[in-house]
N, C-alpha and C positions, 0 to 999 in steps of 0.2 A: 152418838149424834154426829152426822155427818159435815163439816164447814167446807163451804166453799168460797171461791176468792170473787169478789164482784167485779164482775170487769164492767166501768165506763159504758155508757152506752156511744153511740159515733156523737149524738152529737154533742155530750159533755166530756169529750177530749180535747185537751189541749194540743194543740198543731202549732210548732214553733217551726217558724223560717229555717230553711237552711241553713247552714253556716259559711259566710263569706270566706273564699278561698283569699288567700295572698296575692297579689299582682304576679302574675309572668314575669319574669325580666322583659321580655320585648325586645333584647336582643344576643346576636353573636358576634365575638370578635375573630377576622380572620383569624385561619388556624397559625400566618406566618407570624402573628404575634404573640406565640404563646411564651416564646424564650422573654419575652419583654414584658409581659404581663407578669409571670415568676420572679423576675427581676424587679418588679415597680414593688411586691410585697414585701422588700429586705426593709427594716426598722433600722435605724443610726441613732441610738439612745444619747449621742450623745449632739447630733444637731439640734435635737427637740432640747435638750437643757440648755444649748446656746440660746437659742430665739427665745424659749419661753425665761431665760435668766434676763435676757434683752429686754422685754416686756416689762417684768419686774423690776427692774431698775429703775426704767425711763418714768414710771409713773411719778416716783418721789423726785427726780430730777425737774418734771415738769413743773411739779405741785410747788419747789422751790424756786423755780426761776420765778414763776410769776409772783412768787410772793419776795422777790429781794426789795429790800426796804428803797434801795437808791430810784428805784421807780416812782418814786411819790417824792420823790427833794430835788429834782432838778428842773420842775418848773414845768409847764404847761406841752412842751412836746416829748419832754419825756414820760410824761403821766399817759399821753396820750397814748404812746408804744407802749405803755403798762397795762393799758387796757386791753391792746388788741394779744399780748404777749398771755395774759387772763384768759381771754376769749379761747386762744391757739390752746392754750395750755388743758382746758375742759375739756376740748375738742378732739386733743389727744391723749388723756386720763383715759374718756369715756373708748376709745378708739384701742388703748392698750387693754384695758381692762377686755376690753371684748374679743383682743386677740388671745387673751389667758383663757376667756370661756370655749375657744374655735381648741384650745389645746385640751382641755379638760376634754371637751368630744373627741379628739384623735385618743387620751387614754383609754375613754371608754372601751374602745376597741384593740387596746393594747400593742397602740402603733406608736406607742415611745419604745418598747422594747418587749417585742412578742415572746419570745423566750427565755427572761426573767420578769413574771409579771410581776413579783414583788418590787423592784426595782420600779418597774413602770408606774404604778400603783403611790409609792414613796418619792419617786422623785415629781412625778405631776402635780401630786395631791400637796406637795410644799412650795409647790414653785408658779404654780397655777392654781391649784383648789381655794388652796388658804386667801387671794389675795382677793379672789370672790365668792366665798362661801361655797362652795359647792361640794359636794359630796362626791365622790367619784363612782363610788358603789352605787349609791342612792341613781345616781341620773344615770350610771349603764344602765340596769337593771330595767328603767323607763325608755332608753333609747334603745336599746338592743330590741327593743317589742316594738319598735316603730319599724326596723329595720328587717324583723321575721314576719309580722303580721301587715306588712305594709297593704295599705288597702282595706282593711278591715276594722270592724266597731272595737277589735283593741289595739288599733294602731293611735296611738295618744295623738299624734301629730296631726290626724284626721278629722278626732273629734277634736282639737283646738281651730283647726280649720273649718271645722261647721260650726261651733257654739259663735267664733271671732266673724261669720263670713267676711272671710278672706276672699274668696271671689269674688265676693262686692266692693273691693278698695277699690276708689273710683283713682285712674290713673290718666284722667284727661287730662289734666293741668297740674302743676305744683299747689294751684291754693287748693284744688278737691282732696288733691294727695294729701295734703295736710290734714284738710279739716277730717277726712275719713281715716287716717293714720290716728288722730289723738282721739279718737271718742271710741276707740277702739284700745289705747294703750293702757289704761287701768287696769281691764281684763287680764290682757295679756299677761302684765307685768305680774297679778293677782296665780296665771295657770302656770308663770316660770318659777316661781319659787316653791309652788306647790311639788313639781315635780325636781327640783335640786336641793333645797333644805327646808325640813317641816319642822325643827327644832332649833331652840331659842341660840345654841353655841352657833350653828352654821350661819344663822342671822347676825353674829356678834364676832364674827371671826373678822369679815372685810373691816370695819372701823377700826377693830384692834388692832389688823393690821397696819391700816392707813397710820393710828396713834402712833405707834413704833417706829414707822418709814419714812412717815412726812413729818409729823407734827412734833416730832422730840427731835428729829433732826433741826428743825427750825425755830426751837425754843434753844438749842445750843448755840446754833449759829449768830440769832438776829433778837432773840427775845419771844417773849409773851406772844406781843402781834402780830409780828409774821408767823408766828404758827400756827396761829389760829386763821388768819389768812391762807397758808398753804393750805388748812386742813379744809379750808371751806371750799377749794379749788376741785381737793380729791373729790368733796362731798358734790359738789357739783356734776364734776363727771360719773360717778358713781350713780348720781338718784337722778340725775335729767340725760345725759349725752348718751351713759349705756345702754339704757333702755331703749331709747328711738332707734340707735344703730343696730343693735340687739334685734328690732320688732321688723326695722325693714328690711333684714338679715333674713329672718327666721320666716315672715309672710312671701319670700321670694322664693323661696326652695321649691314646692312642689304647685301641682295644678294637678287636682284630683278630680273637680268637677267634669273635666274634657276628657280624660285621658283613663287610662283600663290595665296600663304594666308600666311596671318601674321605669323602664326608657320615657316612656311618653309622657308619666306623672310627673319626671323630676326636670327642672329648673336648674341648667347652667347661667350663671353670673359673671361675666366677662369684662365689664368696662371698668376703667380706670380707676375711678371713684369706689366701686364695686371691690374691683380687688385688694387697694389700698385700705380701704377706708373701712366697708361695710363688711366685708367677706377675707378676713386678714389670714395668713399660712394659710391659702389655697381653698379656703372653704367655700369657694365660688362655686370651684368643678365639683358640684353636687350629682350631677349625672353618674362618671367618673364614682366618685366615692359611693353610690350606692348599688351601681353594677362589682365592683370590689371594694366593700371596706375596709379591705384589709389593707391597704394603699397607704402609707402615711403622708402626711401632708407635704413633705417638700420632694414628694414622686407624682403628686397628680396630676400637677399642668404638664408636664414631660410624657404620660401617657394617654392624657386628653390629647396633645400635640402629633405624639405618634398616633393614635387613632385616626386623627381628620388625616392626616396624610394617607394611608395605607386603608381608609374605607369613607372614602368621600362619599359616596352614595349612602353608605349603609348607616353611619354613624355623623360626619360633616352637616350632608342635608337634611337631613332626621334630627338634629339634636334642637331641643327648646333650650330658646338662648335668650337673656336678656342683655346688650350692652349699655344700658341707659337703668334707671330704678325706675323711671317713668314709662317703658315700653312692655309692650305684653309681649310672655315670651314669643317666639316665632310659632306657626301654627303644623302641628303633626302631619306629617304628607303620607306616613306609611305605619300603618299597625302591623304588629307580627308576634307570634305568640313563640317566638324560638327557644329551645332549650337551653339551657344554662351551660355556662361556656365549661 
């Protein structure tokens, strides 16, 4: 008996879409940059352990000042500067803590120390991982695919920017930004931990640490209640200040809706507030860092700077920029599908 294989007829085939290519880069760097650009990828394993040793410190420092007892016993202006010393103190928990997160993404890409990754891997994941839960493995793994597949249904960053529309944060005013920033940061906060720790240790790792740094520090120092006041300073900056800084960090990076290659999708972040505050070690120069990632963070603005000098046309007037958190980036004057440099 003879079998044969039944082929489908045309109209019960399935026809799936093509498959979304990657973004272009969108651009090239003069060639007289190349000695500069070779140059910008050398890693300094040991400046990233200063800053991110910086980070970690200053969080228990902060979480202690504002909890010193003499704040509340000297009478009505000094409670008052106890207050505002509280307030600063959140504001820079929530602010450090997020400069540990901006380091945790440079190891991802092995820009504490490209040529001992173990090294890079160990010293991040203790000095940066630990003091906000993050996995180092777990979030390359998710950000290296945002980074190859950019543009595409598995670029993770994409679909958080379509499920969140991000393109719709209304950026008329500070009260729209508000209102459209927080009915949006649940989510958020709900697709950031899905992608950096899905297990109960990585959720239990930040308190623990905070327990050990602030809060036994300040049961040695002052007692019971300012430790529990320090600890409730960490918790503040931890569960309200990082996340907002965190969310208008993370919704400022790209503009996919407009744009068709990495040049023109990616959002540089310039102003003050910006640099300092929201976008800490350099994590502004988003452009920069996705044209080479290999870049570590205290080489980016130095080759963001040498670019606009030595291709003002090509890169200066072309780059989307925001210097305000309220401005839309500048708008694309030139597409170009250039090869990679």
């Amino acid at each position: 008996m003879t079998h044969t294989l039944a082929v489908p007829a045309p109209q019960d085939r399935v026809v799936r879409p093509p498959e979304r290519r990657p973004y272009a880069r969108g651009y090239r760097a003069p060639a007289a940059l190349r000695g500069v650009l070779r140059d910008a990828h050398r890693t300094r394993l040991g400046v990233s352990v200063l800053m991110a040793g910086w980070d970690h410190v200053s969080v228990p420092l902060a979480a202690l000042a504002a909890a010193w007892p003499g704040w509340w016993s000297g009478g009505g202006g000094r409670a008052a500067a106890g207050v505002l010393v509280v307030l600063a103190a959140v504001l820079l928990v929530g602010r450090q803590l997020r400069a540990l997160e901006c380091l945790v993404h440079e190891a991802s890409h092995f820009n504490w120390c490209r040529h001992h990754r173990r090294a890079n891997d160990l010293c991040a994941g203790l000095l940066a991982g630990l003091p906000t839960g993050i996995r180092i493995g777990r979030y390359r793994a998710d950000h290296l695919l945002h980074h190859s597949r950019l543009g595409t249904d598995d670029d993770p960053d994409l679909r958080r920017y379509a499920e969140l529309d991000l393109a719709g944060l209304d950026r008329g005013s500070r009260l729209a930004y508000t209102r459209s920033l927080l009915v949006r940061l649940a989510a958020h906060q709900r697709s950031w931990y899905r992608t950096t720790s899905t297990d109960l240790p990585g959720l239990l790792l930040p308190p623990l640490w905070a327990l050990a740094v602030v809060a036994v520090p300040g049961w040695l120092l002052w007692g019971a209640g300012p430790a529990a006041a320090a600890g409730a300073v960490w918790l503040a900056g931890h569960a309200a200040a990082l996340p907002v800084l965190r969310f208008i960090g993370e919704s400022s990076e790209h503009s996919y809706h407009d744009a068709d290659t990495v040049f023109d999708s990616t959002v540089t972040n310039l102003g003050a507030v910006q640099r300092w505050l929201i976008h800490p070690h350099s994590d502004g120069y988003h452009t920069v860092h996705h044209l080479w990632p290999g870049t570590p963070h205290h080489r980016l603005r130095l080759l963001h700077e040498e670019l606009s000098a030595a291709d003002p046309d090509g890169y200066r007037r072309r780059l989307r920029a925001r210097h305000r958190v309220l401005d839309a980036p500048t708008p694309v004057h030139v597409r170009t599908t250039d090869t990679e440099e």
